[in-house]
Structures are given as C-alpha cells and as structure tokens.
MOPAC internal coordinates of N, CA, C and O (Angstrom, degrees):
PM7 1SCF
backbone

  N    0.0000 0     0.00 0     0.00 0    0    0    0
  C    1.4355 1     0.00 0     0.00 0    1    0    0
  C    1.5371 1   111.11 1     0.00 0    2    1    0
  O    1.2310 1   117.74 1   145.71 1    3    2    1
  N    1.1656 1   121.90 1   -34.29 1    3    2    1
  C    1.7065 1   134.03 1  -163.37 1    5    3    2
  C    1.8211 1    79.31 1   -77.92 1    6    5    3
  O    1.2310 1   116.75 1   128.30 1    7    6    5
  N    1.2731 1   123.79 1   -51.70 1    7    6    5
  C    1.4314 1   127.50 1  -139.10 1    9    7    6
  C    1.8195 1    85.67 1   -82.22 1   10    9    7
  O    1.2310 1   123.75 1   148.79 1   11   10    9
  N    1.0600 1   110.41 1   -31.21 1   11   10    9
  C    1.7320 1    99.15 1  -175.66 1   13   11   10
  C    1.6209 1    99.61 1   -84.84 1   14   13   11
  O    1.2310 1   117.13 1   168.17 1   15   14   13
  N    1.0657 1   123.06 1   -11.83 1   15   14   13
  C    1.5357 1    99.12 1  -179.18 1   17   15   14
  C    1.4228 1   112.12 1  -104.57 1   18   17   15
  O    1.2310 1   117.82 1   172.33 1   19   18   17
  N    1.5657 1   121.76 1    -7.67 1   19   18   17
  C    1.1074 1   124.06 1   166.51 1   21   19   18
  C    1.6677 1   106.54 1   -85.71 1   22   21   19
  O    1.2310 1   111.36 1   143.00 1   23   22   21
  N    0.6681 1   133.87 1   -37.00 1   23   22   21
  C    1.6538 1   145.86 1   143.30 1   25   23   22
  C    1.3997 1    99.73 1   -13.78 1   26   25   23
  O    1.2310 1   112.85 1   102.90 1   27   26   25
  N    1.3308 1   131.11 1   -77.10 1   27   26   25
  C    1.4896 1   152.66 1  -165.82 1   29   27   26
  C    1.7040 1    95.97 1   -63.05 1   30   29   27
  O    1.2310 1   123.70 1   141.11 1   31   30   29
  N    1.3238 1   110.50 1   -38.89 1   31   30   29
  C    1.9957 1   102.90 1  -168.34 1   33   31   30
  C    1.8059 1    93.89 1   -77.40 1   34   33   31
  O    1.2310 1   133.03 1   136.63 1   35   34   33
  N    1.1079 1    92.43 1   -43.37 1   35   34   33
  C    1.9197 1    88.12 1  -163.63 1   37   35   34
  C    1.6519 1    97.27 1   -72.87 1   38   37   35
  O    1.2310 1   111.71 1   166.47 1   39   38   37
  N    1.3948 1   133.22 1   -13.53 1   39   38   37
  C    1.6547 1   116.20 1   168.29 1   41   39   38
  C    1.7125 1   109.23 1   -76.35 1   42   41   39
  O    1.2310 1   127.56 1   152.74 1   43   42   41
  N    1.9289 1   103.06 1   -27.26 1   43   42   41
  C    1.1353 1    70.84 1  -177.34 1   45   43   42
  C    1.5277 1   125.87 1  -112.55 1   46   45   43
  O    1.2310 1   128.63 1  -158.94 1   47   46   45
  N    1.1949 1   100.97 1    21.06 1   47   46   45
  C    1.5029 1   139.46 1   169.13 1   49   47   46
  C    1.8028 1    92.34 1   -53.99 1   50   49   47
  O    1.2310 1   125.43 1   111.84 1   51   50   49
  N    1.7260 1   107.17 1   -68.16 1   51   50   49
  C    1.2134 1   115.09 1  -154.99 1   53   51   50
  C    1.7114 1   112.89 1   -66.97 1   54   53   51
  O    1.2310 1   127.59 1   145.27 1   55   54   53
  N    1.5135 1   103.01 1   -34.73 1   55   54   53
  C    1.0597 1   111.74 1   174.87 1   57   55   54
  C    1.7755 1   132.56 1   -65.85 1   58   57   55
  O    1.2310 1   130.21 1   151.05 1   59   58   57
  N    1.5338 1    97.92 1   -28.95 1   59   58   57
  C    1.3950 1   125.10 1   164.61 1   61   59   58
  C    1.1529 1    96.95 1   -63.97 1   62   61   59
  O    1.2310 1    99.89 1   142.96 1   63   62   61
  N    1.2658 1   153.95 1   -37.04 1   63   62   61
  C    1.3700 1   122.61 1  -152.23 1   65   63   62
  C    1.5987 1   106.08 1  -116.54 1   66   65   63
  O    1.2310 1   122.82 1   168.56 1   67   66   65
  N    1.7029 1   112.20 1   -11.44 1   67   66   65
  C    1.6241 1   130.07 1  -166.66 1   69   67   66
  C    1.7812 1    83.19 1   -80.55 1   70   69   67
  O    1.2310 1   123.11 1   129.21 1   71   70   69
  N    1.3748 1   111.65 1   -50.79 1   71   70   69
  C    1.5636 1   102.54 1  -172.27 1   73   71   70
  C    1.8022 1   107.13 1   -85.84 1   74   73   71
  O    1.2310 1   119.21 1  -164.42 1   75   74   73
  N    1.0737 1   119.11 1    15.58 1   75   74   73
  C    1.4120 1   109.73 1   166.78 1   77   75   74
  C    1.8259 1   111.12 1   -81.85 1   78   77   75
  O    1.2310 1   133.36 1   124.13 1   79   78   77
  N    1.9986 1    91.78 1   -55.87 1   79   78   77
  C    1.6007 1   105.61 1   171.37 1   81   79   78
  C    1.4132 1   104.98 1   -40.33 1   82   81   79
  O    1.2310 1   118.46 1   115.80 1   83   82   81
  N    1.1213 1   120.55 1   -64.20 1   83   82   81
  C    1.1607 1   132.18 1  -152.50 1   85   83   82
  C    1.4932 1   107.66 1   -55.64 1   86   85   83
  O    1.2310 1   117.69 1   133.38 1   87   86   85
  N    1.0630 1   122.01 1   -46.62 1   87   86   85
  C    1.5666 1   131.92 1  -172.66 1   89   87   86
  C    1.5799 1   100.16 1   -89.00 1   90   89   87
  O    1.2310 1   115.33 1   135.28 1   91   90   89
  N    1.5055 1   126.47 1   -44.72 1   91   90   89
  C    1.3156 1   108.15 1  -163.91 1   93   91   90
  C    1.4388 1    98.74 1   -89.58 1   94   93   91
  O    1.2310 1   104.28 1  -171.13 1   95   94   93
  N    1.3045 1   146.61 1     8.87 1   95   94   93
  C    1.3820 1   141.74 1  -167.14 1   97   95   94
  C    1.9691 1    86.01 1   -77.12 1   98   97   95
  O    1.2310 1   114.19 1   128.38 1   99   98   97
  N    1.0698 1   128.60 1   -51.62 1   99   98   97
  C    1.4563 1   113.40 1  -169.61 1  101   99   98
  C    1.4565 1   111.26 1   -45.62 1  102  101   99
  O    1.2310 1   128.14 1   121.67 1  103  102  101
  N    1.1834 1   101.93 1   -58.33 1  103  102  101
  C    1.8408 1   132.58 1  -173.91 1  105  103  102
  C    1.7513 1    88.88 1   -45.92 1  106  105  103
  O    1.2310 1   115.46 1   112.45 1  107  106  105
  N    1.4578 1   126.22 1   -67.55 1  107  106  105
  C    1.3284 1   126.42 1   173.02 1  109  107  106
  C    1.5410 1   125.11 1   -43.26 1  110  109  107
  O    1.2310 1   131.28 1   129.70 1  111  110  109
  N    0.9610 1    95.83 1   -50.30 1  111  110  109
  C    1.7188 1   102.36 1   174.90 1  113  111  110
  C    1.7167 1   108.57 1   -75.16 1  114  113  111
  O    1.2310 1   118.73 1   120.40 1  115  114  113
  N    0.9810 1   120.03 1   -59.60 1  115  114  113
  C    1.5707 1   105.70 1   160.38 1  117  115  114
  C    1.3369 1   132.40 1   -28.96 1  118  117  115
  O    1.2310 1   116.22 1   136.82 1  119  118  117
  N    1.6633 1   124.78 1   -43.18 1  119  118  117
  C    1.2091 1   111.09 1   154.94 1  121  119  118
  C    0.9663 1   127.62 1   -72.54 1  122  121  119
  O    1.2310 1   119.17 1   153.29 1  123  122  121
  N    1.1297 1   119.19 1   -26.71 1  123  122  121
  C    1.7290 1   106.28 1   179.17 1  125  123  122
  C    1.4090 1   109.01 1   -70.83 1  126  125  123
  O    1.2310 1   114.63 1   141.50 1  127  126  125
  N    1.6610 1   127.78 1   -38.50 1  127  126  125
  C    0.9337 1   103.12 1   151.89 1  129  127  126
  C    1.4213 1   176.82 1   -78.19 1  130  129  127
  O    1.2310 1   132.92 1  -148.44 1  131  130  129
  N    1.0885 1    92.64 1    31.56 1  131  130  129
  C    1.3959 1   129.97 1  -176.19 1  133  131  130
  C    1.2320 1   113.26 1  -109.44 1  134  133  131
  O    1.2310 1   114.02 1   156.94 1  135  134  133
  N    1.4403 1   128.92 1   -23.06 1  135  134  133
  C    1.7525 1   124.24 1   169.49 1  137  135  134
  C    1.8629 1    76.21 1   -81.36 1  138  137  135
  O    1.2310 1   100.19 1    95.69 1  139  138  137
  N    1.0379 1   153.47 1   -84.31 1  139  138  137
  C    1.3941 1   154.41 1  -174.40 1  141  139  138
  C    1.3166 1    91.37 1    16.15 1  142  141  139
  O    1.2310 1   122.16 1    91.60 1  143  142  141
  N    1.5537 1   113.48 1   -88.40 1  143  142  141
  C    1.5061 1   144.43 1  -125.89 1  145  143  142
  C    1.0255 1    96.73 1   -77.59 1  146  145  143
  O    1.2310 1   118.86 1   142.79 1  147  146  145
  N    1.7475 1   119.77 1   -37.21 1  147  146  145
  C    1.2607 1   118.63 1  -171.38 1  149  147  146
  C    1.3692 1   131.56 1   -76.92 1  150  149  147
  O    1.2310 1   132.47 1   145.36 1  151  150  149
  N    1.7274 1    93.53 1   -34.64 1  151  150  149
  C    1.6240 1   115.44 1   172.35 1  153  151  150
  C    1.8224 1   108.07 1   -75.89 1  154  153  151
  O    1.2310 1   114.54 1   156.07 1  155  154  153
  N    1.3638 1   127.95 1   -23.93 1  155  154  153
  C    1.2910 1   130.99 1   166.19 1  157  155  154
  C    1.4705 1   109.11 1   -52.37 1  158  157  155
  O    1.2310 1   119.32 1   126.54 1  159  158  157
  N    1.7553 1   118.91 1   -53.46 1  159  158  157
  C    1.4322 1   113.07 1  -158.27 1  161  159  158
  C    1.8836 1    81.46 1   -93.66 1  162  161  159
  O    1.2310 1   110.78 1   159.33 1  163  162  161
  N    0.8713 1   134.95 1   -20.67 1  163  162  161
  C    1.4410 1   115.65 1  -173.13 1  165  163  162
  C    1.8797 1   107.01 1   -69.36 1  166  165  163
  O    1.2310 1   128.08 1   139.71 1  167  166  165
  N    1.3140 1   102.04 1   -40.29 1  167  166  165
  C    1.7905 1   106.36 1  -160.15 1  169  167  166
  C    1.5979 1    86.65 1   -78.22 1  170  169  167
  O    1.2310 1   115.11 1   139.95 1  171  170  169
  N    1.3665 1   126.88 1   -40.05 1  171  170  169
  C    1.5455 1   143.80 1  -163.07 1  173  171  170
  C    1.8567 1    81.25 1   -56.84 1  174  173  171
  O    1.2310 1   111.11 1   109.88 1  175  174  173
  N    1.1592 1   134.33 1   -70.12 1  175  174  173
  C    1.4553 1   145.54 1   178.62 1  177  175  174
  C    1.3067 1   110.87 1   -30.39 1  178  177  175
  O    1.2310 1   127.39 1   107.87 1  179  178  177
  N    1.0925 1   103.39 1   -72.13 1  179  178  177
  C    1.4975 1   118.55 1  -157.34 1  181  179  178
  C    1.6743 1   103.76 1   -57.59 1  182  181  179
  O    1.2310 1   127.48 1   146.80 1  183  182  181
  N    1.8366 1   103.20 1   -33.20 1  183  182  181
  C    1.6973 1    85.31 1   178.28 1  185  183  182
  C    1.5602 1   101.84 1  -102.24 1  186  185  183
  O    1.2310 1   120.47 1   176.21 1  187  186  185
  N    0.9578 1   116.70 1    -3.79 1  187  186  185
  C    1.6444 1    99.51 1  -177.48 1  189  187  186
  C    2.2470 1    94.19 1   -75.34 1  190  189  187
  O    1.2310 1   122.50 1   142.67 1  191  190  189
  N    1.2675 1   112.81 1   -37.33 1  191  190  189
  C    1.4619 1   131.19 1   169.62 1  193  191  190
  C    1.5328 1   103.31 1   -41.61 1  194  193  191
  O    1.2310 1   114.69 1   122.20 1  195  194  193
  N    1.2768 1   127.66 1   -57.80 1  195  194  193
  C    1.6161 1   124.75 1   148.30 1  197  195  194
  C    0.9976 1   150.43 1   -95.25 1  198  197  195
  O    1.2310 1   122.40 1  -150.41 1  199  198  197
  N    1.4668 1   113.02 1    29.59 1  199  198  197
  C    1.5483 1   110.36 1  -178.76 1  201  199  198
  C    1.7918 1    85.22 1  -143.86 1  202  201  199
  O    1.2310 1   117.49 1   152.58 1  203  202  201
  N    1.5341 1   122.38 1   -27.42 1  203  202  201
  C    1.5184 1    98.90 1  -166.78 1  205  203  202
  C    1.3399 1   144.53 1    79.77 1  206  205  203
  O    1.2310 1   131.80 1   174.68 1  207  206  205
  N    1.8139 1    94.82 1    -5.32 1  207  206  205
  C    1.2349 1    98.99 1   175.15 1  209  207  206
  C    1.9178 1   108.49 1  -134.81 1  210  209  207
  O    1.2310 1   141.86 1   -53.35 1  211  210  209
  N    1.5869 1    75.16 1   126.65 1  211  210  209
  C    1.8017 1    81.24 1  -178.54 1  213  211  210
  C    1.5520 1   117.56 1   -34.21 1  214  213  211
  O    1.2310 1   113.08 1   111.06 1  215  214  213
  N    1.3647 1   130.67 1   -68.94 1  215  214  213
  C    1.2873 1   145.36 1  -161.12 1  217  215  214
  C    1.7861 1   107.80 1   -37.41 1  218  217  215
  O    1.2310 1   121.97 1   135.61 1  219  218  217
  N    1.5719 1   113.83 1   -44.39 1  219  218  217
  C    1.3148 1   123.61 1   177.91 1  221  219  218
  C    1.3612 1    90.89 1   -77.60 1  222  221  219
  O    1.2310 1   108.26 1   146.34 1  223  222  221
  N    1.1511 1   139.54 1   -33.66 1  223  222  221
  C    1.6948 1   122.34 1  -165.05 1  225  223  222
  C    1.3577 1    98.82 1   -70.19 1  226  225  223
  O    1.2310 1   117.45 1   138.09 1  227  226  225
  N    1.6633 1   122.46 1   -41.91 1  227  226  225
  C    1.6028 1   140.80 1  -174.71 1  229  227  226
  C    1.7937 1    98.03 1   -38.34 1  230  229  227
  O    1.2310 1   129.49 1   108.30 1  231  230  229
  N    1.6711 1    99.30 1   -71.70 1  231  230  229
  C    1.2025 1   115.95 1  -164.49 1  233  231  230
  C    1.6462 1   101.52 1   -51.79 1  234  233  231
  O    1.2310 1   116.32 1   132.86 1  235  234  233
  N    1.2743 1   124.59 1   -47.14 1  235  234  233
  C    1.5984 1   111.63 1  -166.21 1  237  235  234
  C    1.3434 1   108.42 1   -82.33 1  238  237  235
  O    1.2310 1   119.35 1   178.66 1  239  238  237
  N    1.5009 1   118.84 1    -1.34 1  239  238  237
  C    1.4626 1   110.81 1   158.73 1  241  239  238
  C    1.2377 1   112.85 1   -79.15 1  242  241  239
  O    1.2310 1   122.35 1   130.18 1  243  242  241
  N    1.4181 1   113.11 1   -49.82 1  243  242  241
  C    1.9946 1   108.12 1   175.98 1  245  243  242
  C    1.3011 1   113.42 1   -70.11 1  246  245  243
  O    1.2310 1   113.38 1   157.49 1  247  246  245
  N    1.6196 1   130.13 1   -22.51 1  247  246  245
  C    1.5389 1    96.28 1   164.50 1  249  247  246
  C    1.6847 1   112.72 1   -69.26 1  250  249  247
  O    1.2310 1   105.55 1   159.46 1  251  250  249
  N    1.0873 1   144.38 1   -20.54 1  251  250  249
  C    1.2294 1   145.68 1   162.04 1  253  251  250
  C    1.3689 1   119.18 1   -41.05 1  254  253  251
  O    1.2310 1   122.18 1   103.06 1  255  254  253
  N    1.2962 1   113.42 1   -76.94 1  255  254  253
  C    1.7605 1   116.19 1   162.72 1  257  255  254
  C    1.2492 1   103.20 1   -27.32 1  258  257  255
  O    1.2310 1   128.09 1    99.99 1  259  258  257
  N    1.6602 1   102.03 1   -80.01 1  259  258  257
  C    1.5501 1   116.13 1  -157.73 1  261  259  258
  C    1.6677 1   106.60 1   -28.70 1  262  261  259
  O    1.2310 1   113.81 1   134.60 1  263  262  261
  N    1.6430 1   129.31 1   -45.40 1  263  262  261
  C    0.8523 1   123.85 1  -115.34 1  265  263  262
  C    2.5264 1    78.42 1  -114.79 1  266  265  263
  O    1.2310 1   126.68 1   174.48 1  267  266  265
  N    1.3519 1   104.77 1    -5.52 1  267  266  265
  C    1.2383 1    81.61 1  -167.27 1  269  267  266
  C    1.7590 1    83.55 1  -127.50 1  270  269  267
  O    1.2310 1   122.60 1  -138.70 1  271  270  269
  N    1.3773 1   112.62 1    41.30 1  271  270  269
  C    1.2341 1   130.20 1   167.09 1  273  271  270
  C    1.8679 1   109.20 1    49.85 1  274  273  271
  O    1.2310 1   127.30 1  -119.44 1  275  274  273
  N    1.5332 1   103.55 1    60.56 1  275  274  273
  C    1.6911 1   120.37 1  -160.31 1  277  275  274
  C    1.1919 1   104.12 1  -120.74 1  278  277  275
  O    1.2310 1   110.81 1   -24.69 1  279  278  277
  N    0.9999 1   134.88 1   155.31 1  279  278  277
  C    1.9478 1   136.92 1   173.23 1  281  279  278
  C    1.5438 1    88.86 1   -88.71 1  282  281  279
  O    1.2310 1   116.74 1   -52.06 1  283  282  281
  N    1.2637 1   123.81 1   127.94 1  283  282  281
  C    1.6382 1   113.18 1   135.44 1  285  283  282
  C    1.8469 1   108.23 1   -75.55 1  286  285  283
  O    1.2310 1   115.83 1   -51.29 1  287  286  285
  N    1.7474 1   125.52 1   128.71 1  287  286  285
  C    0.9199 1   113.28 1  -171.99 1  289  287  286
  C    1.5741 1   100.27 1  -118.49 1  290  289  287
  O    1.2310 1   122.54 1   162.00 1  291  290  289
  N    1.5697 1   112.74 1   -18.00 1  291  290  289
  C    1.5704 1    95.78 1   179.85 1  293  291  290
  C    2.0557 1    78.56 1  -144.42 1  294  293  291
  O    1.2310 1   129.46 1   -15.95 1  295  294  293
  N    1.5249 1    99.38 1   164.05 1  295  294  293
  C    1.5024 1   117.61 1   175.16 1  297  295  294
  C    1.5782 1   118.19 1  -168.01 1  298  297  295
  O    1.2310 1   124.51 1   -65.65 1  299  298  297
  N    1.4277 1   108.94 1   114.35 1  299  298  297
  C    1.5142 1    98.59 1  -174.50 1  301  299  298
  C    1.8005 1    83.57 1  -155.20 1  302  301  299
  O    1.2310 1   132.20 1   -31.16 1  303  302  301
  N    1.2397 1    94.05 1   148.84 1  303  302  301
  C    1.7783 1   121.32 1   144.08 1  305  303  302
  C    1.1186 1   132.76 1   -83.89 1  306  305  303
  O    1.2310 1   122.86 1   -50.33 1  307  306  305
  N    1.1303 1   112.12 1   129.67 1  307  306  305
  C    1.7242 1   107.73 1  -165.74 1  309  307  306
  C    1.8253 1    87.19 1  -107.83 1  310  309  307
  O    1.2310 1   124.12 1     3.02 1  311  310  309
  N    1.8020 1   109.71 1  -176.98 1  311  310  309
  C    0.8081 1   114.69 1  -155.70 1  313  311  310
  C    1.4397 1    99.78 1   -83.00 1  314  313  311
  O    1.2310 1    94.72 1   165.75 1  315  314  313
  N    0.6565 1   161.61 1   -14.25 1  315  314  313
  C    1.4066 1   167.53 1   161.56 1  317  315  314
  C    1.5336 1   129.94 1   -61.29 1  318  317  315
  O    1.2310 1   131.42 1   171.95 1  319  318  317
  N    1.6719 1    95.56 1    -8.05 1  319  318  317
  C    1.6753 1   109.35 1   175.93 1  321  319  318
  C    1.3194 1   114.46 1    91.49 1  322  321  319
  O    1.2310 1   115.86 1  -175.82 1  323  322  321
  N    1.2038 1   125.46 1     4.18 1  323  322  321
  C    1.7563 1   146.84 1  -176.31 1  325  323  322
  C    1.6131 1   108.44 1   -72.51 1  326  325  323
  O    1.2310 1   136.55 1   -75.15 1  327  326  325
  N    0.9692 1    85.56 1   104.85 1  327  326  325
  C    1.5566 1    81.68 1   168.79 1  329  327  326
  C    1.7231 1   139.16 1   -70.90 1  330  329  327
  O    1.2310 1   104.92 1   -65.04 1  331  330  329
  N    0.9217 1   145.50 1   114.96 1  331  330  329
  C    1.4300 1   127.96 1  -166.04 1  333  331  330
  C    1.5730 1    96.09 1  -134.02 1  334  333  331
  O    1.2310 1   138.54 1   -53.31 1  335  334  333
  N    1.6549 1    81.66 1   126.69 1  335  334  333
  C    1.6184 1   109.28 1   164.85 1  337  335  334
  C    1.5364 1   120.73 1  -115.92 1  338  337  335
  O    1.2310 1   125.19 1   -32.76 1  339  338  337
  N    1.5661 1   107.64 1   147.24 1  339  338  337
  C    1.8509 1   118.81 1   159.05 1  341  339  338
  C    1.2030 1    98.04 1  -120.56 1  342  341  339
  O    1.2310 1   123.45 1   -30.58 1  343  342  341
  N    1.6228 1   110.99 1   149.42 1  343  342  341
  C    1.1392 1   106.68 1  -179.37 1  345  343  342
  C    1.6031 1    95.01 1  -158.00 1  346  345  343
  O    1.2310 1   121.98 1   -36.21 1  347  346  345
  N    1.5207 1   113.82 1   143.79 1  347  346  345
  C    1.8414 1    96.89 1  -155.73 1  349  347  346
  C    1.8518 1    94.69 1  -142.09 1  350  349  347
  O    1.2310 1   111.06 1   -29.51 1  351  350  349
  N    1.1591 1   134.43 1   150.49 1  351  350  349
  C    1.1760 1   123.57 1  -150.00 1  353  351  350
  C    2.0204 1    87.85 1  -151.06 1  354  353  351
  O    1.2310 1   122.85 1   -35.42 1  355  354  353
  N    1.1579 1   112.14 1   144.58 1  355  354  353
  C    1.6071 1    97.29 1   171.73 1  357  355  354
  C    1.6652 1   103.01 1  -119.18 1  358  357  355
  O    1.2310 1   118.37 1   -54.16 1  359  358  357
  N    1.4309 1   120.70 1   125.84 1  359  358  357
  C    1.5416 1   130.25 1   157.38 1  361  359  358
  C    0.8246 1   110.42 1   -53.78 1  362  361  359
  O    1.2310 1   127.62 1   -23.71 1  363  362  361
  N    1.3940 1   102.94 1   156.29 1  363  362  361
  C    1.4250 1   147.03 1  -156.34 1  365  363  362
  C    1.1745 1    98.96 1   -93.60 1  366  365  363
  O    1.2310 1   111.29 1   -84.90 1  367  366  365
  N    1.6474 1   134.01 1    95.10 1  367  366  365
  C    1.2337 1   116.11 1   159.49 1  369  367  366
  C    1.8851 1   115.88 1  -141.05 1  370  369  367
  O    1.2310 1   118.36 1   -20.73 1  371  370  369
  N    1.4805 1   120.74 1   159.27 1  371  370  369
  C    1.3000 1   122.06 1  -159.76 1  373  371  370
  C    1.4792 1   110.91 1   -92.59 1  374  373  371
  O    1.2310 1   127.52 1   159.63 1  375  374  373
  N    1.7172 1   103.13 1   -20.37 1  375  374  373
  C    1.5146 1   115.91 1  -153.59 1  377  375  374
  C    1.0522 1   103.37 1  -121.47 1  378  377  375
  O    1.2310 1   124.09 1    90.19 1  379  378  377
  N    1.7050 1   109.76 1   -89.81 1  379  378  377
  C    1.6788 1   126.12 1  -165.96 1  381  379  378
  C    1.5597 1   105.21 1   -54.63 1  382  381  379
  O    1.2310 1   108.66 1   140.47 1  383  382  381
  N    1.3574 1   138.81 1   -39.53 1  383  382  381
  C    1.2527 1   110.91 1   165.27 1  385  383  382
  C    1.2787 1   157.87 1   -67.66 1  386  385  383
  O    1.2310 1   134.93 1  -162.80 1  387  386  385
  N    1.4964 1    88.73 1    17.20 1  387  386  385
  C    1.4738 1   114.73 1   152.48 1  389  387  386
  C    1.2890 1   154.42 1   -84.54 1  390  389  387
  O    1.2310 1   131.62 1   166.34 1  391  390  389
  N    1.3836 1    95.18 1   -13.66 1  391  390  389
  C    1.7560 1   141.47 1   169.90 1  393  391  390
  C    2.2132 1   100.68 1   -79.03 1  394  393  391
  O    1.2310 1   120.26 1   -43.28 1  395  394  393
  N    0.9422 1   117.10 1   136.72 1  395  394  393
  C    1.5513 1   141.60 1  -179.03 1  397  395  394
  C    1.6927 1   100.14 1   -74.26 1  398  397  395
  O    1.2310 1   128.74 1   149.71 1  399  398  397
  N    1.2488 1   100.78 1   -30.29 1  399  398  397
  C    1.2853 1   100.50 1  -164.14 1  401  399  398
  C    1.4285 1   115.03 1  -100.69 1  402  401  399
  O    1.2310 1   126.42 1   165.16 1  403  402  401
  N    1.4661 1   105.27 1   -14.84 1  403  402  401
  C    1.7433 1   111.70 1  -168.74 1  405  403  402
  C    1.7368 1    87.00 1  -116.01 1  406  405  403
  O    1.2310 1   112.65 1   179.81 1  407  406  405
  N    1.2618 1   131.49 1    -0.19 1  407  406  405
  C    1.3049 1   115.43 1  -153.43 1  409  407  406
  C    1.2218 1    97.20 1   -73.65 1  410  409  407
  O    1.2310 1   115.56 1   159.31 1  411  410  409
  N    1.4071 1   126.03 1   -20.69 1  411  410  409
  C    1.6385 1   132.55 1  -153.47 1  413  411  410
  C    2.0879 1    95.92 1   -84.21 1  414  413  411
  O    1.2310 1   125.83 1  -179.70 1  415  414  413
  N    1.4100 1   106.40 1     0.30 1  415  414  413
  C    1.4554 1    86.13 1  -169.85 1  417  415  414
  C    1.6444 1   106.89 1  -106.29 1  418  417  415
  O    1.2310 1   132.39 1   179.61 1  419  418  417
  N    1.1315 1    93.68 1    -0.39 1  419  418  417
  C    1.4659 1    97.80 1   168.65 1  421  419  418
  C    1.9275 1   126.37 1   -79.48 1  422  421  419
  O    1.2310 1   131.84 1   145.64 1  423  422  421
  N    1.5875 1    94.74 1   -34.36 1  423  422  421
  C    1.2560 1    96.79 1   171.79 1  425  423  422
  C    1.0967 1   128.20 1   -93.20 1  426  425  423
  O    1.2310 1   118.42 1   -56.31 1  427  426  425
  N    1.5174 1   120.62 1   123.69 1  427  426  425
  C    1.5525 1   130.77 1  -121.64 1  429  427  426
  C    1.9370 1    75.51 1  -121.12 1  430  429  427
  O    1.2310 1   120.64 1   -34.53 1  431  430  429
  N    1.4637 1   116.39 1   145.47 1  431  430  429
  C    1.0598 1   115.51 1  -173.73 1  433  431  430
  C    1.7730 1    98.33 1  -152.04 1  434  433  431
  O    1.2310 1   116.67 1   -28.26 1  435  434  433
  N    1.1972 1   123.95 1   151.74 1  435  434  433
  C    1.8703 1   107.16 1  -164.88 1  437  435  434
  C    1.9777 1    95.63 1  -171.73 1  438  437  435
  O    1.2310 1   128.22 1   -57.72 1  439  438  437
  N    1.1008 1   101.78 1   122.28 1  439  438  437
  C    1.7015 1   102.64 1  -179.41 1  441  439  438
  C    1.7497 1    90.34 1  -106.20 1  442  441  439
  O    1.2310 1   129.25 1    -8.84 1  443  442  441
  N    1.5735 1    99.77 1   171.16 1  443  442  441
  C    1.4374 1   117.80 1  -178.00 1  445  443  442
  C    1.2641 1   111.54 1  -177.12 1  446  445  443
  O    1.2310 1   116.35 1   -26.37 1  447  446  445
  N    1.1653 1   124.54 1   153.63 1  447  446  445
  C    1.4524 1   123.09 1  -170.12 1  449  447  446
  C    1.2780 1    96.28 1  -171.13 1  450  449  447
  O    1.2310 1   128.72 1   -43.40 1  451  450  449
  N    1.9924 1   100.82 1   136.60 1  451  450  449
  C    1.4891 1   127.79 1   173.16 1  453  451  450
  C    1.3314 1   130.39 1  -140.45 1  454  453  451
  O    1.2310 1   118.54 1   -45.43 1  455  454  453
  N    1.3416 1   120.39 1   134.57 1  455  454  453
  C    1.5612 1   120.42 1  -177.31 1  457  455  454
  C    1.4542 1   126.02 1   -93.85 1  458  457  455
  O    1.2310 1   121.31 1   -49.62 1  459  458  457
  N    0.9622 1   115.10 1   130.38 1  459  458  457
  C    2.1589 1   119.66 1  -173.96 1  461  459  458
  C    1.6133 1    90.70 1   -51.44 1  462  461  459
  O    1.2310 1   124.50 1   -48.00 1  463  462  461
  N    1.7223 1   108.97 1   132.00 1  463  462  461
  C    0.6869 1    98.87 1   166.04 1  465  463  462
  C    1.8753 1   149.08 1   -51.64 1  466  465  463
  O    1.2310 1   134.04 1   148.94 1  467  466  465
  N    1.3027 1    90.46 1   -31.06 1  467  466  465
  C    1.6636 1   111.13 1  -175.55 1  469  467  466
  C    1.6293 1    98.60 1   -56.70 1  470  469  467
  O    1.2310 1   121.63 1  -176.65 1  471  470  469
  N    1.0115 1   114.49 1     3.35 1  471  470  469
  C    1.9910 1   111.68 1  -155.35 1  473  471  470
  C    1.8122 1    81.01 1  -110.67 1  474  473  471
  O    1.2310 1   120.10 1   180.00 1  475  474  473

C-alpha cells in the first residue's frame, strides 16, 4: 500500500516537472533571446558607429547570433543610423511541437534596435 502511493507521487512528481520543461522552455528561450537581440543590435551599432559601413555592422550582429546558436532573420540600417535586428531561436521541446497548433510556441522570434553612440 505505502509502495503504490509512493509510486503515484513520483508519476506525478515526473509528470509535474516534464510539463513544466515543456511549457516553460519557450518562456526560457525567450529570455535568452533577448540578451541575443539586444547585444546583436548594440555590437551591430557600435561598429557601424565606427567604421560607417553597414556590412561590418551585419557581421557583428551574426557573430552574435551565430555565437548563442540564434538565426539572424532580418538586419538593416535605417537612415538615421538605427540599427534593426530579428533574431529567431527554436525551443526545446519533446511533445507540443508536434501539435499544428502549439508548434508556433516554440519558435521564439524577438526584434531590437540600437544607435552608435556618437549619433
């Protein structure tokens, strides 16, 4: 009797914690991506802020992504010297992203934008 109800805590022990991962992995990956996005358009700034030329601003946004395993999906300067980043990351999940309907919560998607300081 002891052995079936301790039996019963650890399923639902296990289950408590499979649907915690499971649900908070978006919520997790969202923050992280968001120091990403931010440090992409900030470093993306700072050299286009000294060098003036988009292409190096490009690159120090994708080594950023690149480097915290992130898509850069859109990157442009507007006329004003603004930097604008997308940057899109997919969660970690075992289950719900297998579902049509939940698949969308895995793909983590996050804009940000920064100006050289000198501007």
């Amino acid at each position: 009797m002891i052995v079936k109800g301790l039996v019963k805590i650890v399923a639902a022990i296990a289950i408590a914690g499979f649907a915690l991962i499971e649900l908070g992995s978006p919520l997790w990956t969202k923050a992280q991506l968001d120091s990403t996005a931010h440090n992409a358009a900030s470093d993306a700034a700072y050299a286009f802020g000294r060098t003036n030329d988009r292409e190096q601003a490009y690159q120090a946004a994708l080594d950023d992504t690149n480097g915290d395993g992130a898509k850069l999906d859109e990157f442009f300067v507007d006329d004003a010297g603004v930097v604008h980043v997308t940057v899109s990351k997919r969660a970690k999940s075992y289950l719900l992203h297998n579902f049509k309907k939940t698949r969308g919560w895995y793909e983590v998607h996050l804009r940000a934008t920064a100006q050289p300081a000198s501007r």
